[in-house]
N, C-alpha and C positions, 0 to 999 in steps of 0.2 A: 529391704527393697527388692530382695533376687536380683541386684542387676551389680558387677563391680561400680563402685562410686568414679573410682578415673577413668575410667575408658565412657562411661555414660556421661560424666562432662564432656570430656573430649570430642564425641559425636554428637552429642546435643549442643552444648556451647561453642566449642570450637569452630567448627565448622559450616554448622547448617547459621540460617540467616537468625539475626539476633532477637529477630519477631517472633520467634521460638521459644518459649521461656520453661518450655515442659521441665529443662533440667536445673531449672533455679526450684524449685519446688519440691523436686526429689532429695536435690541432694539438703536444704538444710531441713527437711524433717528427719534425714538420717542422722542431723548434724554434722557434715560434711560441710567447708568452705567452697561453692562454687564457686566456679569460672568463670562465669558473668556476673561482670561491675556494674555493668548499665543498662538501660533499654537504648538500644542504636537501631532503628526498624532497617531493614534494607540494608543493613550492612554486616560484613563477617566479623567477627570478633574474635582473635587472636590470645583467647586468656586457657589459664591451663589451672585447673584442681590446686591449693596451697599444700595437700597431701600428699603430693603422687608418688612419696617413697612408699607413705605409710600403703598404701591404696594398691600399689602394681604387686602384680603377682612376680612369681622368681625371675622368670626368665626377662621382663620389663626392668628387674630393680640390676640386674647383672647388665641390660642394655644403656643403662643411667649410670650405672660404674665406668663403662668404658666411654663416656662421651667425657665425664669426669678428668678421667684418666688422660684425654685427647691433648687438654692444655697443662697439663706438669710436666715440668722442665724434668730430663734425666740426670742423671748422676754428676754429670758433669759441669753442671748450670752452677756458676757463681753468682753470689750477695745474698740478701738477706730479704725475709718477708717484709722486714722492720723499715731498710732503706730502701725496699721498691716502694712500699707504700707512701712515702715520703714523695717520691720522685714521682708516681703518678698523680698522688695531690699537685707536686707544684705546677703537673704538664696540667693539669685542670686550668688550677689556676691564671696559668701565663695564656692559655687558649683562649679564655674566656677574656681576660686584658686586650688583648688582642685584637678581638674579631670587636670589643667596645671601639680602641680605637680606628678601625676601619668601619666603623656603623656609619660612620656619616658619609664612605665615599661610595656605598652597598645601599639600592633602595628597602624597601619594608619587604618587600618578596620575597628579598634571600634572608628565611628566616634565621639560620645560624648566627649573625651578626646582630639579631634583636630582641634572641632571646634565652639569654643566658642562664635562666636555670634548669634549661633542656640539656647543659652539655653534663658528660659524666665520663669519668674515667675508669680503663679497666685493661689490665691484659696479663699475663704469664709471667713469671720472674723472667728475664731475658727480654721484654717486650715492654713500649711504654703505647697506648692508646687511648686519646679522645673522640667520644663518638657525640655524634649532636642526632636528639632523638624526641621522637614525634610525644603529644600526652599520650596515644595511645602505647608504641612504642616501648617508654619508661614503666608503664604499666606491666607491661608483657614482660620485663628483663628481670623487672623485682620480682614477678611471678614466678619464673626462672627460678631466682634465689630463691626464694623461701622452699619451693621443690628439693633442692639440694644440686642445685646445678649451679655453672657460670651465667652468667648473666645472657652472653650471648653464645651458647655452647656449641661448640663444631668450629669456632670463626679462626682460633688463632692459636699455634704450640712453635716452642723454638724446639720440640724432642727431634732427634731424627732418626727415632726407632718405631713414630708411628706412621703412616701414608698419610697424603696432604694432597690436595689438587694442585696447590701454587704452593712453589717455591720461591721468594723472593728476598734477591743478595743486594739488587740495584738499588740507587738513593731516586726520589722522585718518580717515584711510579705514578699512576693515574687510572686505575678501575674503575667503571660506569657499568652501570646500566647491569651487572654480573650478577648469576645465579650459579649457586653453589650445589651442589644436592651430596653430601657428606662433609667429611674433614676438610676442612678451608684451607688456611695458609698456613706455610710454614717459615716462619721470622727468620732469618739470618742475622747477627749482629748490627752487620751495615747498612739495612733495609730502611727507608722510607717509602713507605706509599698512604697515598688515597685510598677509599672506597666513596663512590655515589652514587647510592639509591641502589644496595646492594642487596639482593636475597637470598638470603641463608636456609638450606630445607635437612636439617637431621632427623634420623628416622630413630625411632625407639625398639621398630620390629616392622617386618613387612605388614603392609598395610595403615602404619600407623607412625604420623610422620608432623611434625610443626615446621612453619613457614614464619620467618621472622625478616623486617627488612630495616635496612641502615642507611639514611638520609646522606650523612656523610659523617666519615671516620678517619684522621691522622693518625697513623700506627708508626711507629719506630722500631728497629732493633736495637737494644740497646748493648754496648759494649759493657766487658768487665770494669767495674770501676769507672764507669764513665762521668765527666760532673752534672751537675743541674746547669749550671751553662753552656756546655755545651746542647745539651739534651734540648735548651732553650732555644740557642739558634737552629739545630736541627729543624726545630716545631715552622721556626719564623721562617727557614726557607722552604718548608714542605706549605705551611699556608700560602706563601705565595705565588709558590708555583702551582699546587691548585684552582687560585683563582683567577690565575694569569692560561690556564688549559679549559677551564669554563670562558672565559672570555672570547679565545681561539677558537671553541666551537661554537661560537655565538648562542653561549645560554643567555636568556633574555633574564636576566635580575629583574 
């Protein structure tokens, strides 16, 4: 083709309008996975190459190492892949419980409450997070993965050897409306917070940068050893108070 396969999705798909389809054409006669799922006319499409380790040149694949590198836990971080994984399932699971049994007091417009196989869990050893996420969204996060990234990369590390914009120790926090442009948060043990309708923008190299956003997300710090019930209530007071800080600014459900 003469042209690198990733960065030619990236400006043909990514970002120019999805009525564009120049780079669906290129890339599967090279055999390349593009980045455009759909025809969406008039709208940006947020999808990235399923290749982009194979595909980026050195200094790209060394800027995808350190986004990587952004959410593992240092030296110090206790438990195991084995029981975070556990304890993220269960926070799935108990969120999504949850937000069935308040569907009926939430109308159809807050869609988190009425459509349960949007929610997904994910976050760093030391951190427990459920994020409620759009089709297109879910799209974009698995694209992520198969990349060789986190799902939602830049958003969340408990390290405190790498820089972070937010630091947060306090329980009940409440984030809106927030744009991020690098390394996002940095977890404390004791942290609870929010995010709603948050945008995430990491750069891979000047000029060349993804923009990702999050509906809404319950994050925890989580303690050494801490239990699944606790970790439970944790969740049921951070949803509450959530929806008890959208009602105070009079979000219209």
């Amino acid at each position: 083709m003469g042209v690198n396969p990733f960065w030619f999705c990236e400006f043909e798909c990514l970002w120019q309008n999805a009525g564009n389809h120049s780079c669906f054409t290129e890339c599967r006669s090279d055999e390349w996975d593009c980045c455009l799922a759909r025809r969406m006319p008039h709208r940006l499409k947020p999808f990235i190459c399923t290749r982009t380790l194979a595909a980026a040149d050195k200094t790209t694949q060394n800027e995808l190492t350190q986004w990587k590198a952004f959410s593992m836990p240092d030296s110090n971080t206790r438990g195991t892949m084995d029981n975070h994984s556990i304890l993220l399932q269960m926070a799935l699971q108990h969120t999504k419980k949850r937000f069935q049994v308040l569907s009926s007091e939430l109308p159809s417009s807050f869609h988190p409450a009425h459509h349960p196989k949007r929610w997904r869990s994910w976050g760093p050893i030391g951190t427990i997070g459920v994020f409620y996420q759009t089709k297109d969204g879910k799209r974009l996060s698995e694209q992520f993965e198969r990349s060789g990234l986190e799902p939602f990369p830049g958003l969340l590390t408990t390290n405190a050897k790498v820089p972070a914009a937010i630091e947060v120790s306090g329980t009940l926090n409440f984030f809106a409306s927030n744009r991020i442009e690098g390394r996002g948060f940095r977890v404390q043990p004791t942290a609870s917070f929010a995010l709603w309708h948050h945008a995430q923008v990491f750069r891979l190299k000047p000029g060349k940068h993804f923009v990702y956003s999050i509906p809404l997300a319950l994050i925890l710090g989580v303690m050494p050893a801490e239990t699944a019930s606790r970790i439970q209530d944790r969740l049921d007071e951070l949803i509450n108070h959530t929806l008890q800080v959208l009602r105070d600014l009079e979000y219209r459900f």
